[in-house]
C-alpha positions as CSV (number, residue, x, y, z in Angstrom):
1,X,0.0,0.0,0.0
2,X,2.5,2.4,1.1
3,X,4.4,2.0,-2.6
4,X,1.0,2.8,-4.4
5,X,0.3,5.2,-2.1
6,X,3.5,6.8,-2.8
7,X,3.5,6.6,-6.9
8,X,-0.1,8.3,-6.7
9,X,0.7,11.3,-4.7
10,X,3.7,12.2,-7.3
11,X,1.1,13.1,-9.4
12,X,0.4,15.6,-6.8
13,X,1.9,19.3,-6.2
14,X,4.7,18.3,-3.5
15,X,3.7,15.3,-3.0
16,X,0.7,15.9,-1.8
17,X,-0.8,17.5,1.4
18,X,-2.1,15.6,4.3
19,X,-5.8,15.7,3.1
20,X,-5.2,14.2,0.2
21,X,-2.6,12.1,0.8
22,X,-5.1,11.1,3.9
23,X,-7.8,10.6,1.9
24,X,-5.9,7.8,-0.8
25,X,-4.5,6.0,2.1
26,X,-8.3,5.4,3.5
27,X,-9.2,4.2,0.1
28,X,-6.9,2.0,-0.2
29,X,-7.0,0.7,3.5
30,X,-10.9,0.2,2.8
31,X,-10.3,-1.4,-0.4
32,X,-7.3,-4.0,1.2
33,X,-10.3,-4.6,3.9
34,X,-12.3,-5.5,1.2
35,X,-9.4,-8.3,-0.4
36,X,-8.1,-6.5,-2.9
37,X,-4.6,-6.6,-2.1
38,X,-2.6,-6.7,-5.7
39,X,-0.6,-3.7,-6.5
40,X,-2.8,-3.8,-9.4
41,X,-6.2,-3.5,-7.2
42,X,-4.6,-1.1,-5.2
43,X,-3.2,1.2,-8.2
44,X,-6.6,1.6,-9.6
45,X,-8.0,2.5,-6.3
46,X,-5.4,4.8,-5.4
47,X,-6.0,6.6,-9.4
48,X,-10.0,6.5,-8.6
49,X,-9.1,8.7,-5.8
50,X,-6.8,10.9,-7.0
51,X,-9.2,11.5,-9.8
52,X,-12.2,12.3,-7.3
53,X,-10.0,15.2,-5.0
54,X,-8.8,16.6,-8.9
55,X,-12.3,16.9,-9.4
56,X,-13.0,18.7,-5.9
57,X,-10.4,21.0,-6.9
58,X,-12.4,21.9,-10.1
């Protein structure tokens, strides 16, 4: 998780802050909760979310 985690807040400015980065790391601890634990799973997850606070931002 923290390697997906990771890749998808470089997409980020700085890395991220702690909202967002916050916010992908529940999505991804509720989607491993759920079984989906391939890096795979987990990357689209991690994009979903990204893609969902991009679209906050507006």
């Amino acid at each position: 998780m923290d390697v997906v985690l990771e890749e998808t807040c470089r997409q980020l400015p700085h890395g991220g802050d702690h909202d967002s980065r916050r916010f992908i790391a529940e999505r991804l601890i509720e989607a491993a909760q759920a079984g989906h634990s391939t890096l795979g799973e987990l990357g689209i997850v991690a994009r979903h979310a990204l893609a969902e606070i991009i679209a906050k931002r507006g």
